[in-house]
PyMOL Python script that loads the backbone (N, CA, C, O; Angstrom):
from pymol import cmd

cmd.read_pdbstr("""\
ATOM      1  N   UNK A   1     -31.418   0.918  -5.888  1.00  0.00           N
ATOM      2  CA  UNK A   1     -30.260   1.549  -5.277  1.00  0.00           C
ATOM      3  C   UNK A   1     -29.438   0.489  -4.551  1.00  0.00           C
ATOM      4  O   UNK A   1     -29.968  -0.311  -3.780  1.00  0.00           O
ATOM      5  N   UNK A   2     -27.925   0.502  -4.857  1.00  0.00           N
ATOM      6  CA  UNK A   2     -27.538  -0.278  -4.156  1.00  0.00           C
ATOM      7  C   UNK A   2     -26.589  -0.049  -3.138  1.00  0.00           C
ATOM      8  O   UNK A   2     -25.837   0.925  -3.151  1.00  0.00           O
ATOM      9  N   UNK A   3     -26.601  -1.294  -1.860  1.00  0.00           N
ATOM     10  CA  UNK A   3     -26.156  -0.773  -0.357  1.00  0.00           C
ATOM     11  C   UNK A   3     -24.464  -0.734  -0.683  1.00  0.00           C
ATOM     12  O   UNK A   3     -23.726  -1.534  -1.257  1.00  0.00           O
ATOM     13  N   UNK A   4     -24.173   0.894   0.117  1.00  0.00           N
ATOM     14  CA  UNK A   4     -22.732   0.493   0.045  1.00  0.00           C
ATOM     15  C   UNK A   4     -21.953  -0.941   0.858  1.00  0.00           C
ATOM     16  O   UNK A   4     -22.380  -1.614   1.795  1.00  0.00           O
ATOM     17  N   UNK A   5     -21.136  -1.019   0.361  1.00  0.00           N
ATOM     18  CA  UNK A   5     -19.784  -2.117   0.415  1.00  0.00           C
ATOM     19  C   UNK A   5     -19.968  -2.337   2.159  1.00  0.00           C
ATOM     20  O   UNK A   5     -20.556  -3.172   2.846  1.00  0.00           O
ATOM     21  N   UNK A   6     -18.945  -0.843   2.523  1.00  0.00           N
ATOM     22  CA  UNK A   6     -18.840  -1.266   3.901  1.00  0.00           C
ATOM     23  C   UNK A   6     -20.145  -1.337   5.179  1.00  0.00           C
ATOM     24  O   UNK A   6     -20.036  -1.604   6.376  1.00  0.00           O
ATOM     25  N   UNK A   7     -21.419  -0.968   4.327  1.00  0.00           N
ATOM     26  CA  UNK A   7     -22.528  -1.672   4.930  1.00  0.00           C
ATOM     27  C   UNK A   7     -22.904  -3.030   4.991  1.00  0.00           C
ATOM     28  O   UNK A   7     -23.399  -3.634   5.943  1.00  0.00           O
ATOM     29  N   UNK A   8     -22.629  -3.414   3.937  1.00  0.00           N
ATOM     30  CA  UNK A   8     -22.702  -5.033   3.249  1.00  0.00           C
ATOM     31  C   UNK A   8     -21.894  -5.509   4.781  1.00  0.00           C
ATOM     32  O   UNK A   8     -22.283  -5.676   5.937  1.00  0.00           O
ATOM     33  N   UNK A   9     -20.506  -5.619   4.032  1.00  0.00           N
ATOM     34  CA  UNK A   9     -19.806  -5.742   5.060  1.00  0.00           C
ATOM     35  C   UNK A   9     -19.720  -6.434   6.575  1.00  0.00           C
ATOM     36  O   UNK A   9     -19.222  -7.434   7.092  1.00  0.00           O
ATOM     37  N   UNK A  10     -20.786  -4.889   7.091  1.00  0.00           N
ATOM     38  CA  UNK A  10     -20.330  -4.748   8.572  1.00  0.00           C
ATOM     39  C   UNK A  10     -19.335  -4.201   9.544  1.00  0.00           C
ATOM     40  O   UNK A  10     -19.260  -4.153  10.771  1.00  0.00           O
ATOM     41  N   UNK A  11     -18.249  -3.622   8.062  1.00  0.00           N
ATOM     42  CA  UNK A  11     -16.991  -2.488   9.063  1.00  0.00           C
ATOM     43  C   UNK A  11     -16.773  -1.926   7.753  1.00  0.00           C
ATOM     44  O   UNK A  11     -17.457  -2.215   6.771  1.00  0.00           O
ATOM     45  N   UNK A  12     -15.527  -0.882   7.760  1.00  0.00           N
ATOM     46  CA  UNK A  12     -15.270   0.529   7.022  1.00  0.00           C
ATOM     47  C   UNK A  12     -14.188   0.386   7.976  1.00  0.00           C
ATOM     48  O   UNK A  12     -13.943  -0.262   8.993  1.00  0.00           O
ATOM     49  N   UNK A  13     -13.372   1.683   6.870  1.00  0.00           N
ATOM     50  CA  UNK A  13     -12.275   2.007   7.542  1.00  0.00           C
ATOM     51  C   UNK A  13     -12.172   2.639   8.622  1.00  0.00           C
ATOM     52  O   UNK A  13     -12.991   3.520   8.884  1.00  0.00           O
ATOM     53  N   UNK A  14     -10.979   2.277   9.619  1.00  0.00           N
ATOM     54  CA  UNK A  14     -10.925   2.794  11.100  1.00  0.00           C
ATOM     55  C   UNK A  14     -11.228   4.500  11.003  1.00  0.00           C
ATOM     56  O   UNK A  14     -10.614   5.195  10.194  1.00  0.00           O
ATOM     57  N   UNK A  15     -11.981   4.913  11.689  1.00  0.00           N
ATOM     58  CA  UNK A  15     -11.540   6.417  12.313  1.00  0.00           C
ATOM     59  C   UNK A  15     -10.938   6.760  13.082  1.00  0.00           C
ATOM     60  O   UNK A  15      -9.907   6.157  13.378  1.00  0.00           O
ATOM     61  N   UNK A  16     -11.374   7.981  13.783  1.00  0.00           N
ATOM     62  CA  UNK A  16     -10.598   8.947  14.471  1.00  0.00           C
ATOM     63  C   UNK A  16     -10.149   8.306  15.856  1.00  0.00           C
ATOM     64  O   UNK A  16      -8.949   8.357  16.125  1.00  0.00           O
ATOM     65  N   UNK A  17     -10.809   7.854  16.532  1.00  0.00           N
ATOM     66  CA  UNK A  17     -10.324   6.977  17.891  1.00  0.00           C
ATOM     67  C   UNK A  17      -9.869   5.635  17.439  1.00  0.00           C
ATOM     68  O   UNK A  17      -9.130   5.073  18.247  1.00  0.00           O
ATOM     69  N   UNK A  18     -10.151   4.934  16.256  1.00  0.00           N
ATOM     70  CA  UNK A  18     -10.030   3.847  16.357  1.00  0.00           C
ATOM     71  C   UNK A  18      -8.463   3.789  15.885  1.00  0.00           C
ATOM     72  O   UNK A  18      -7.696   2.857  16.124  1.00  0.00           O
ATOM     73  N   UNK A  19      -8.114   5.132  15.075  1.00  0.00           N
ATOM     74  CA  UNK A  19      -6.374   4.723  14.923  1.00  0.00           C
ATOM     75  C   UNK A  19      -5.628   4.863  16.001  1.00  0.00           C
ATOM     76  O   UNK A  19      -4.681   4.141  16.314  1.00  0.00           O
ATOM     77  N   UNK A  20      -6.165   6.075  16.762  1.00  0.00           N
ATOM     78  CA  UNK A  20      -5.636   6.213  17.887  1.00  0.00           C
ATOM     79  C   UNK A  20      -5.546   4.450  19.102  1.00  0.00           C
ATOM     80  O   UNK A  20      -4.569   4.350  19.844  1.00  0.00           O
ATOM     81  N   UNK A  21      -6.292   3.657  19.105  1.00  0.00           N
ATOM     82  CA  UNK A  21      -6.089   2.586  19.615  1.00  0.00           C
ATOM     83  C   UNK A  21      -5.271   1.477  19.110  1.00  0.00           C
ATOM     84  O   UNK A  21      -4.788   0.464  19.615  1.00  0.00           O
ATOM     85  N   UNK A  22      -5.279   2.101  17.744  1.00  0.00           N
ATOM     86  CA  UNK A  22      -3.938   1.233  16.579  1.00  0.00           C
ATOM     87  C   UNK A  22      -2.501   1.898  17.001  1.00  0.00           C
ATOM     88  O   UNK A  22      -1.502   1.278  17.364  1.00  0.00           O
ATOM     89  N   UNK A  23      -2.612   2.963  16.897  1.00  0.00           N
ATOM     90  CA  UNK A  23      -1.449   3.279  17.422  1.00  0.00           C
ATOM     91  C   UNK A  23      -0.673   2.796  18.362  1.00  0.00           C
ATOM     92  O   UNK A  23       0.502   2.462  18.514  1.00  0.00           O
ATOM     93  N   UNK A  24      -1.966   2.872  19.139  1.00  0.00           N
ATOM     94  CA  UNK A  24      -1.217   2.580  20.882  1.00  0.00           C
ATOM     95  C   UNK A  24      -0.336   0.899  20.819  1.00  0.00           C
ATOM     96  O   UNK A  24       0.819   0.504  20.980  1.00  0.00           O
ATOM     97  N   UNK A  25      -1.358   0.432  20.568  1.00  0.00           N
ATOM     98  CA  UNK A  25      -1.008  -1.002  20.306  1.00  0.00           C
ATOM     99  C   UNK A  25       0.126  -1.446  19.711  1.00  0.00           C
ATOM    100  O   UNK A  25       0.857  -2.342  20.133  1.00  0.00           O
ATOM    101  N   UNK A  26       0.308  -0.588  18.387  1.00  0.00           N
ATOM    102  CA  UNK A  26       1.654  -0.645  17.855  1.00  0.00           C
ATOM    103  C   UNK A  26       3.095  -0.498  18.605  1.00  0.00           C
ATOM    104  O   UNK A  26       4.066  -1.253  18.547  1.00  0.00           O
ATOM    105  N   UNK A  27       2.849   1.205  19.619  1.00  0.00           N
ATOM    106  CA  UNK A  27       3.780   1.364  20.323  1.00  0.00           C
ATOM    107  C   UNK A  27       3.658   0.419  21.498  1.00  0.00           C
ATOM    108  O   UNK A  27       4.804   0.370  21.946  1.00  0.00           O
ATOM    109  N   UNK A  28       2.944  -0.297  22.181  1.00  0.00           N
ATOM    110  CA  UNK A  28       3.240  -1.036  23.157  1.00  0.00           C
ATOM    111  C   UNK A  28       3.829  -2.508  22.354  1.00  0.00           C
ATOM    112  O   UNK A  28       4.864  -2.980  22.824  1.00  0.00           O
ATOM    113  N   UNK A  29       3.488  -2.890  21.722  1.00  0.00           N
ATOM    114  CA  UNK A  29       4.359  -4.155  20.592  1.00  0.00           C
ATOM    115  C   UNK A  29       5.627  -4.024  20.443  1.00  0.00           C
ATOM    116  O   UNK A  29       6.478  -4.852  20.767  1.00  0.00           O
ATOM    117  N   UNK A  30       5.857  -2.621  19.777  1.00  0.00           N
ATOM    118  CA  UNK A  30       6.996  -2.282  19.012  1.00  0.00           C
ATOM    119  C   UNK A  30       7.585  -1.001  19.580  1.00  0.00           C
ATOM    120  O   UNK A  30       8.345  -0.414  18.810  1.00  0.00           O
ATOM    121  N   UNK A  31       7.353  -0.352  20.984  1.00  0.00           N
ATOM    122  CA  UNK A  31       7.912   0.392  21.965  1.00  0.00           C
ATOM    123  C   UNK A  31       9.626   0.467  21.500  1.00  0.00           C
ATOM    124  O   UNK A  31      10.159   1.422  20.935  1.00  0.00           O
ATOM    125  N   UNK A  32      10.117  -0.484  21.805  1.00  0.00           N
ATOM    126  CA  UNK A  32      11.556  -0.256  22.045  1.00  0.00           C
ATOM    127  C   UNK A  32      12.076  -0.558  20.352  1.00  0.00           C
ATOM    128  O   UNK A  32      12.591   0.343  19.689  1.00  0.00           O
ATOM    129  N   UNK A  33      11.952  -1.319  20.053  1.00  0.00           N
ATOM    130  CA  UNK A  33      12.032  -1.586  18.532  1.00  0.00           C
ATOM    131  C   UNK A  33      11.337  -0.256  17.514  1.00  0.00           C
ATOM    132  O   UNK A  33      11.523  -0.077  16.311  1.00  0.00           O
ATOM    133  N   UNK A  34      10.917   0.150  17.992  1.00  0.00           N
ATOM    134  CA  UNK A  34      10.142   1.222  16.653  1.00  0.00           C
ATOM    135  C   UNK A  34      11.610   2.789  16.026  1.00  0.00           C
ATOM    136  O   UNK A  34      11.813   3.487  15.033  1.00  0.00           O
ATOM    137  N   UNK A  35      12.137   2.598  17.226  1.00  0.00           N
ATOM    138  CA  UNK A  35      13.619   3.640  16.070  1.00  0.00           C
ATOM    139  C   UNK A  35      14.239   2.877  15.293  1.00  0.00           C
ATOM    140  O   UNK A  35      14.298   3.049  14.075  1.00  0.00           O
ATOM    141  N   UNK A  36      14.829   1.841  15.990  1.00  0.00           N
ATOM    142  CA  UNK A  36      15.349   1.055  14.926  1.00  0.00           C
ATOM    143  C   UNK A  36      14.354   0.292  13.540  1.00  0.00           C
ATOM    144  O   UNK A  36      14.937  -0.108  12.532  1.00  0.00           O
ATOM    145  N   UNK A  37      13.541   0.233  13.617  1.00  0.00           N
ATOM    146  CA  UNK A  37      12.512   0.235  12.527  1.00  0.00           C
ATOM    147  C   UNK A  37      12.181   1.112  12.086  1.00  0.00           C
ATOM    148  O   UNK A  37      11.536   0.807  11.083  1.00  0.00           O
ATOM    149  N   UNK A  38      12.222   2.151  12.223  1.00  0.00           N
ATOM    150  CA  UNK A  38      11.715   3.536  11.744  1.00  0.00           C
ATOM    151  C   UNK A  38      13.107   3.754  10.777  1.00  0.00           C
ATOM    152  O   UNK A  38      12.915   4.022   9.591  1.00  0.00           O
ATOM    153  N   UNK A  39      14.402   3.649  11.243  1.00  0.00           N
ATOM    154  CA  UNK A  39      15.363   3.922  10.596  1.00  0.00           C
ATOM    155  C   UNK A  39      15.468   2.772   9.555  1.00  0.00           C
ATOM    156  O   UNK A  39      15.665   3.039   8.370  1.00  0.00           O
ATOM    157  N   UNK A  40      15.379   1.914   9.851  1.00  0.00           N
ATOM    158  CA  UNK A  40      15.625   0.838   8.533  1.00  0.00           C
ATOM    159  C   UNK A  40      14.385   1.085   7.678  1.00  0.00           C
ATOM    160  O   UNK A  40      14.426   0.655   6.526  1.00  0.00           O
ATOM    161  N   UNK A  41      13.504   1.596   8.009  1.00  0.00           N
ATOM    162  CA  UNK A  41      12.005   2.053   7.193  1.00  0.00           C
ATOM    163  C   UNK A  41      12.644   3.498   5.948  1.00  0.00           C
ATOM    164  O   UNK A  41      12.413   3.590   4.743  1.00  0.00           O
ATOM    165  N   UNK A  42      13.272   4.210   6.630  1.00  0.00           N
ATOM    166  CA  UNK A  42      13.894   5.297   5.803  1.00  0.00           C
ATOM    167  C   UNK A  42      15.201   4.852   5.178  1.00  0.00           C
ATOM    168  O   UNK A  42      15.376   5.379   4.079  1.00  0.00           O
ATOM    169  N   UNK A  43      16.038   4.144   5.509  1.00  0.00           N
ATOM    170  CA  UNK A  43      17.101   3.813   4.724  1.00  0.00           C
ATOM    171  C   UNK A  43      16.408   2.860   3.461  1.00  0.00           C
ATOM    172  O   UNK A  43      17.076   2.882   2.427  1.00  0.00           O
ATOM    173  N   UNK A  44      15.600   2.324   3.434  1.00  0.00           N
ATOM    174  CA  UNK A  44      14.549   1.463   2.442  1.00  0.00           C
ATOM    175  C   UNK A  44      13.984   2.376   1.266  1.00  0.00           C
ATOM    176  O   UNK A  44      13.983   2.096   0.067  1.00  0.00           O
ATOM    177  N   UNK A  45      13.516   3.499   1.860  1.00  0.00           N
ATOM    178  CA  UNK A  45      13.256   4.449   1.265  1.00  0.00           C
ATOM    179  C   UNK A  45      14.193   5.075   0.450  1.00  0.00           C
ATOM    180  O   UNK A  45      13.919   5.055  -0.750  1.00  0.00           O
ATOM    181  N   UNK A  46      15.348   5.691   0.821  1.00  0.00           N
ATOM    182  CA  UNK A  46      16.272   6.239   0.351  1.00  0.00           C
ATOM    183  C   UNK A  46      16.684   5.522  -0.683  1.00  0.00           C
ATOM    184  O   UNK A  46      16.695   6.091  -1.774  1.00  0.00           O
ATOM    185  N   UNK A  47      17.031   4.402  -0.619  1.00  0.00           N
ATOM    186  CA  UNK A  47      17.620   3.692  -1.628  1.00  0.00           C
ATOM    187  C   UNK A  47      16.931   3.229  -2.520  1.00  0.00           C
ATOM    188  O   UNK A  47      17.445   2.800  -3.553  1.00  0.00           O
ATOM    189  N   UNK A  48      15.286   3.215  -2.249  1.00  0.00           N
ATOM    190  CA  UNK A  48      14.139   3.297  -3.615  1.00  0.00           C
ATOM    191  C   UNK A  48      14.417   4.282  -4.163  1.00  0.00           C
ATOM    192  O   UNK A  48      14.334   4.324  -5.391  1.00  0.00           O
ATOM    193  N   UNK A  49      14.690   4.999  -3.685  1.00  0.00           N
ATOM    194  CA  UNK A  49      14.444   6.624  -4.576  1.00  0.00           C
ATOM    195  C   UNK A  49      16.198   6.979  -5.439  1.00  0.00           C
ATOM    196  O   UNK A  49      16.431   7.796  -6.330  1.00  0.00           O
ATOM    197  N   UNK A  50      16.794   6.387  -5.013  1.00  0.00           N
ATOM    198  CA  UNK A  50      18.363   6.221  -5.156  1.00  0.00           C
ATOM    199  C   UNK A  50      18.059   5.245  -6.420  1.00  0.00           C
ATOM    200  O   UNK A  50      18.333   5.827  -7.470  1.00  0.00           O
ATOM    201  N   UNK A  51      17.658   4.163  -6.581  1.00  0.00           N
ATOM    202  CA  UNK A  51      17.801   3.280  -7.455  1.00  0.00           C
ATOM    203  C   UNK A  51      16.511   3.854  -8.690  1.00  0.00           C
ATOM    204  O   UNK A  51      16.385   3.611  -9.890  1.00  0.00           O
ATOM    205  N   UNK A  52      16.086   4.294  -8.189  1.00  0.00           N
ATOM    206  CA  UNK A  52      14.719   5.152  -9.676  1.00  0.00           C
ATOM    207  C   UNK A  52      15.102   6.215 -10.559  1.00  0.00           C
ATOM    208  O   UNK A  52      14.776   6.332 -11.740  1.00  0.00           O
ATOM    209  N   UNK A  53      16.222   7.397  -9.502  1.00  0.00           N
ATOM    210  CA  UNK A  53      17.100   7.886 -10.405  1.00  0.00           C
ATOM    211  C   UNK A  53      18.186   7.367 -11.091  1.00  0.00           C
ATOM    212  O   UNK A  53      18.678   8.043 -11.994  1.00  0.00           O
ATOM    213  N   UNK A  54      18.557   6.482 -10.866  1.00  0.00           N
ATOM    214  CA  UNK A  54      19.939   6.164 -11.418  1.00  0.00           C
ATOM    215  C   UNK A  54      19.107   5.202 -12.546  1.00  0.00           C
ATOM    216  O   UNK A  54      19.785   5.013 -13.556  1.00  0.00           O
ATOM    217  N   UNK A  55      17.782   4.564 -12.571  1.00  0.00           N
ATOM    218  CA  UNK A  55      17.281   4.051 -14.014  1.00  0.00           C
ATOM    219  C   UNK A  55      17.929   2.619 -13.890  1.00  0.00           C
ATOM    220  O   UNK A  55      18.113   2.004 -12.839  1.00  0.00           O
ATOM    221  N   UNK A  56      18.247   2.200 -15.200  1.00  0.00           N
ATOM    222  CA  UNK A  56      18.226   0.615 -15.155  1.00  0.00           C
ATOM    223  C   UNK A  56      19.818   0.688 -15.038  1.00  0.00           C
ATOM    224  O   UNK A  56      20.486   1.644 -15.432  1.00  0.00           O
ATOM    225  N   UNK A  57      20.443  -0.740 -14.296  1.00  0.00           N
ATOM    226  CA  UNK A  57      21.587  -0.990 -14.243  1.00  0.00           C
ATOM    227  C   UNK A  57      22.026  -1.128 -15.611  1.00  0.00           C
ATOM    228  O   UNK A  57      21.247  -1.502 -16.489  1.00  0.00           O
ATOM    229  N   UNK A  58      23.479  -0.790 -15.883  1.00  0.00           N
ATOM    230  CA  UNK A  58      24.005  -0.639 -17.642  1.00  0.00           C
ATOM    231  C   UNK A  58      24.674  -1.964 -17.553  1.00  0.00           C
ATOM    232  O   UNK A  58      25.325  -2.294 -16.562  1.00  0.00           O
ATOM    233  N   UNK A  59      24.505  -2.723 -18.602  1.00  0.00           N
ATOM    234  CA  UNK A  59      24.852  -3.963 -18.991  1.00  0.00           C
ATOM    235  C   UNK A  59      26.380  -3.775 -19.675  1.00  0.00           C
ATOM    236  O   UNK A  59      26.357  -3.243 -20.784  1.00  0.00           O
ATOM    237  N   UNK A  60      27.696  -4.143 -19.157  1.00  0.00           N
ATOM    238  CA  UNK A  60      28.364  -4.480 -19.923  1.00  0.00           C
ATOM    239  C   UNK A  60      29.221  -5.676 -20.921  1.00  0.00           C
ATOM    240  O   UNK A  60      29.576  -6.760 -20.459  1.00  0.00           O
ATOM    241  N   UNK A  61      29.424  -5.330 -22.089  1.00  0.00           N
ATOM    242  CA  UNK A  61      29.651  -6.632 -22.853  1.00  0.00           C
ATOM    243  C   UNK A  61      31.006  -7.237 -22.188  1.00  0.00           C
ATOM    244  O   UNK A  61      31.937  -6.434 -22.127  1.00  0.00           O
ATOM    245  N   UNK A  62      31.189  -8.236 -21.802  1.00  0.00           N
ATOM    246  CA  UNK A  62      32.445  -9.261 -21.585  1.00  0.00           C
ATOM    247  C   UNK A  62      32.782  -9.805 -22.370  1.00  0.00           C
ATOM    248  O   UNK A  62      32.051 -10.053 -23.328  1.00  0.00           O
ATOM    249  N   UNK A  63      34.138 -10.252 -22.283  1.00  0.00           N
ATOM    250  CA  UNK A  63      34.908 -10.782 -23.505  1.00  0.00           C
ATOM    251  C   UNK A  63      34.908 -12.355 -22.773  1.00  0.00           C
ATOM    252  O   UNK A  63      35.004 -12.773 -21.619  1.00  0.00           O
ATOM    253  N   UNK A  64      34.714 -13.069 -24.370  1.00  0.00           N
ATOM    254  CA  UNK A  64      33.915 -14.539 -24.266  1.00  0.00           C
ATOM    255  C   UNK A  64      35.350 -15.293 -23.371  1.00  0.00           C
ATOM    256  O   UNK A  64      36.470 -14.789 -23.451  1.00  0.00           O
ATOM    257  N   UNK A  65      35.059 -16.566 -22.536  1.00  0.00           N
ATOM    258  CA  UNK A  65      35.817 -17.158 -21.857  1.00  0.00           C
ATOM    259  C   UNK A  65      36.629 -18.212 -22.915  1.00  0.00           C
ATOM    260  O   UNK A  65      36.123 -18.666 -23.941  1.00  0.00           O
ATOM    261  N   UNK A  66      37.791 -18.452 -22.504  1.00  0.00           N
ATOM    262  CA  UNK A  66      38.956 -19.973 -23.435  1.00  0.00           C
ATOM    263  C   UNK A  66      37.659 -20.404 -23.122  1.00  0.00           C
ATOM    264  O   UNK A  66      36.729 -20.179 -22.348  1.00  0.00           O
ATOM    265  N   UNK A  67      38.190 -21.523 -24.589  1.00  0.00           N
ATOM    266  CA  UNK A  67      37.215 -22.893 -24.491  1.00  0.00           C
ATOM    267  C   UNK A  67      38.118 -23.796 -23.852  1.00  0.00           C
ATOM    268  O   UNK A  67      39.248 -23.895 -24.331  1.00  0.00           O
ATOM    269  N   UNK A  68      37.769 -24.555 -22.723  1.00  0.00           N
ATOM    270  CA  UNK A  68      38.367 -25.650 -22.583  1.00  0.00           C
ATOM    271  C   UNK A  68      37.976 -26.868 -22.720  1.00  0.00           C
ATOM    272  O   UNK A  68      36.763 -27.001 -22.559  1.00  0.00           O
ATOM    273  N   UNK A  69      38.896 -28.376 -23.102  1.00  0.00           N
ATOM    274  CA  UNK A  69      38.833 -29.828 -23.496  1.00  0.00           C
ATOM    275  C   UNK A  69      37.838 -30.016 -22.583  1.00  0.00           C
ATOM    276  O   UNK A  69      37.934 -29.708 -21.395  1.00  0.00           O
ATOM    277  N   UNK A  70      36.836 -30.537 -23.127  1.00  0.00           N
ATOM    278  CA  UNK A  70      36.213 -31.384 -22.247  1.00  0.00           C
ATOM    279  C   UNK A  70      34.489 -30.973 -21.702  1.00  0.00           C
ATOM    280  O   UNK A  70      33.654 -31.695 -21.158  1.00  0.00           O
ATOM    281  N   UNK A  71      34.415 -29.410 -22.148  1.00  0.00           N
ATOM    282  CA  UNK A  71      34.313 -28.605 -21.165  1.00  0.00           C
ATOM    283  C   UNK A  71      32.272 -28.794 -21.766  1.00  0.00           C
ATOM    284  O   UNK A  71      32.151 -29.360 -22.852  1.00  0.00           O
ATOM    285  N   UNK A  72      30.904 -28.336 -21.063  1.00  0.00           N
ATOM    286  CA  UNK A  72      29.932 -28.566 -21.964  1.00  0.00           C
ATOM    287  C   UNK A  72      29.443 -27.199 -21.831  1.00  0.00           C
ATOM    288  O   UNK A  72      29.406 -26.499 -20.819  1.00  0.00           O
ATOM    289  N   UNK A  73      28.971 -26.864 -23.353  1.00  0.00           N
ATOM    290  CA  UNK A  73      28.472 -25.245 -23.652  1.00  0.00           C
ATOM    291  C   UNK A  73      27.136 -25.446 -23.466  1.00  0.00           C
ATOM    292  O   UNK A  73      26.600 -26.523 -23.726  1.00  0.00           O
ATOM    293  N   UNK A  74      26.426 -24.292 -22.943  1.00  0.00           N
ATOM    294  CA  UNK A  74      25.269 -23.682 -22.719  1.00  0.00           C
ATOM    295  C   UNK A  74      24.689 -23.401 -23.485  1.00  0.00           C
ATOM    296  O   UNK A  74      23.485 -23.569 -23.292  1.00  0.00           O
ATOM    297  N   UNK A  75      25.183 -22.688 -25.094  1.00  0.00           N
ATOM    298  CA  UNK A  75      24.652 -22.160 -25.728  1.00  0.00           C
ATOM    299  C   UNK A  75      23.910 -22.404 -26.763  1.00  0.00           C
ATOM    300  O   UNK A  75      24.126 -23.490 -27.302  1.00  0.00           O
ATOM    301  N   UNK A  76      22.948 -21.618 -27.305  1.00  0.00           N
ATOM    302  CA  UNK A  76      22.106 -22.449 -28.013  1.00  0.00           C
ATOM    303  C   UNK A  76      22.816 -22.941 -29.476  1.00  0.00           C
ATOM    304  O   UNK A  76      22.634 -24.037 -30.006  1.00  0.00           O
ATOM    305  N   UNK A  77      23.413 -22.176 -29.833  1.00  0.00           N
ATOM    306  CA  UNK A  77      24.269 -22.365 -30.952  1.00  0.00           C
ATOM    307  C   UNK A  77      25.402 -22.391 -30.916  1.00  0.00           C
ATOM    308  O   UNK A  77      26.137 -21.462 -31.251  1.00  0.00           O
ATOM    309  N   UNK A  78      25.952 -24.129 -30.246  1.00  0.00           N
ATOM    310  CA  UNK A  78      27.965 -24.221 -29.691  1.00  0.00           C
ATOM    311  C   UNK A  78      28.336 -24.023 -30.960  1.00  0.00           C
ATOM    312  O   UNK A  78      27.539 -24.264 -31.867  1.00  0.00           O
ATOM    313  N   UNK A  79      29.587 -23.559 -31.210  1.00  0.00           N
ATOM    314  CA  UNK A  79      30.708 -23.657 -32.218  1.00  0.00           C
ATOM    315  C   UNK A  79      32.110 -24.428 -32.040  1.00  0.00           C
ATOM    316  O   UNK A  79      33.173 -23.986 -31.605  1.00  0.00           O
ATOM    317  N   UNK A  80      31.820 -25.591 -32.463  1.00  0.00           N
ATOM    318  CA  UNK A  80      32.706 -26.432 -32.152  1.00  0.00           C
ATOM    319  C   UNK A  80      34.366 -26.118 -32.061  1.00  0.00           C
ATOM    320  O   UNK A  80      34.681 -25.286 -32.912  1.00  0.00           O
ATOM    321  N   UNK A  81      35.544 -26.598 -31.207  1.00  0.00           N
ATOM    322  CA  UNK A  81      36.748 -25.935 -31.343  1.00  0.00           C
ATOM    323  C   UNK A  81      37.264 -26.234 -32.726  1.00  0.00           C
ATOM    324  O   UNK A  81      37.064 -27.098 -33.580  1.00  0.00           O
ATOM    325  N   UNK A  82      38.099 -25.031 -32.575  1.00  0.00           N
ATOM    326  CA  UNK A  82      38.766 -25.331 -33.998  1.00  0.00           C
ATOM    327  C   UNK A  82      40.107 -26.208 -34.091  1.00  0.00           C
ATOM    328  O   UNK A  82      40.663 -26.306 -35.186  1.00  0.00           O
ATOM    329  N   UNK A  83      40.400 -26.563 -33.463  1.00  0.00           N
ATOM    330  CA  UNK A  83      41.804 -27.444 -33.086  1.00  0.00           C
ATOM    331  C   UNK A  83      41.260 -29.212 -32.973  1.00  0.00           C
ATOM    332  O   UNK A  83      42.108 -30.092 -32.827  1.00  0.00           O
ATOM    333  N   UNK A  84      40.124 -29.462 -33.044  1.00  0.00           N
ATOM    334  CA  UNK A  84      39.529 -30.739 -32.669  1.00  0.00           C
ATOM    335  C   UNK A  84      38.878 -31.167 -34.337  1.00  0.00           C
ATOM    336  O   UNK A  84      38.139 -30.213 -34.581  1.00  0.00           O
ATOM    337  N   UNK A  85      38.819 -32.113 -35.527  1.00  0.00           N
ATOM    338  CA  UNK A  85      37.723 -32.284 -36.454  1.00  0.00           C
ATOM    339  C   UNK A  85      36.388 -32.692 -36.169  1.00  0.00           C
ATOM    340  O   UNK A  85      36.173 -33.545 -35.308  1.00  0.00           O
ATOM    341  N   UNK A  86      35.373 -32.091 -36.895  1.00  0.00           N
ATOM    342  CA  UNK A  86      34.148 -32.179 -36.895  1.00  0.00           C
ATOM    343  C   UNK A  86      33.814 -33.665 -36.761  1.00  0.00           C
ATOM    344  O   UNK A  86      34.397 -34.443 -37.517  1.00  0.00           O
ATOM    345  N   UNK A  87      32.471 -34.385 -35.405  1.00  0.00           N
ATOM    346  CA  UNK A  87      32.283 -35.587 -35.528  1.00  0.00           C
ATOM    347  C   UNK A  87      31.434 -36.187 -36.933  1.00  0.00           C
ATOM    348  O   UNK A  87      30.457 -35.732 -37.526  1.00  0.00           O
ATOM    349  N   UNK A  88      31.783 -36.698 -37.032  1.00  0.00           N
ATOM    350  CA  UNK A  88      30.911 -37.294 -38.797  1.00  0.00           C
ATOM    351  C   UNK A  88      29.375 -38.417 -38.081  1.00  0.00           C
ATOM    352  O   UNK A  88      28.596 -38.965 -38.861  1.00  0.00           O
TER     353      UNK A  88
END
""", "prot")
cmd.dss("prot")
cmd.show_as("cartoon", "prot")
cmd.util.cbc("prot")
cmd.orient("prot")
């Protein structure tokens, strides 16, 4: 038979008094700060749940930029200008 985990261990998760002393601690830390964290905690929220319905952002196609003289392409396959002859 083998020993549970949080025997192994030596602790387990907090209980009933012991959150209560988490708590406290929290509010004496974060006393005056905890609305304004609480509110930026829910506006975080909102806008997870805002961005899950609305699904993936929609990609739209752009129309390709002038080529300009001089200029160096990115792409994997440049197409050289047409106003310039091919280097030999």
């Amino acid at each position: 038979m083998e020993p549970h985990l949080h025997v192994v261990m030596g602790f387990g998760l907090p209980q009933g008094t012991e959150w209560l002393v988490i708590a406290l601690v929290c509010l004496l830390l974060f006393g005056r700060r905890l609305p304004e964290v609480m509110r930026g905690l829910g506006g975080s929220v909102k806008e997870f749940k805002k961005g899950m319905e609305d699904g993936p952002a929609k990609t739209t196609e752009t129309a390709p930029l002038p080529r300009v003289d001089g200029a160096v392409s990115r792409d994997a396959n440049p197409t050289p200008p047409s106003d310039h002859p091919k280097a030999s």
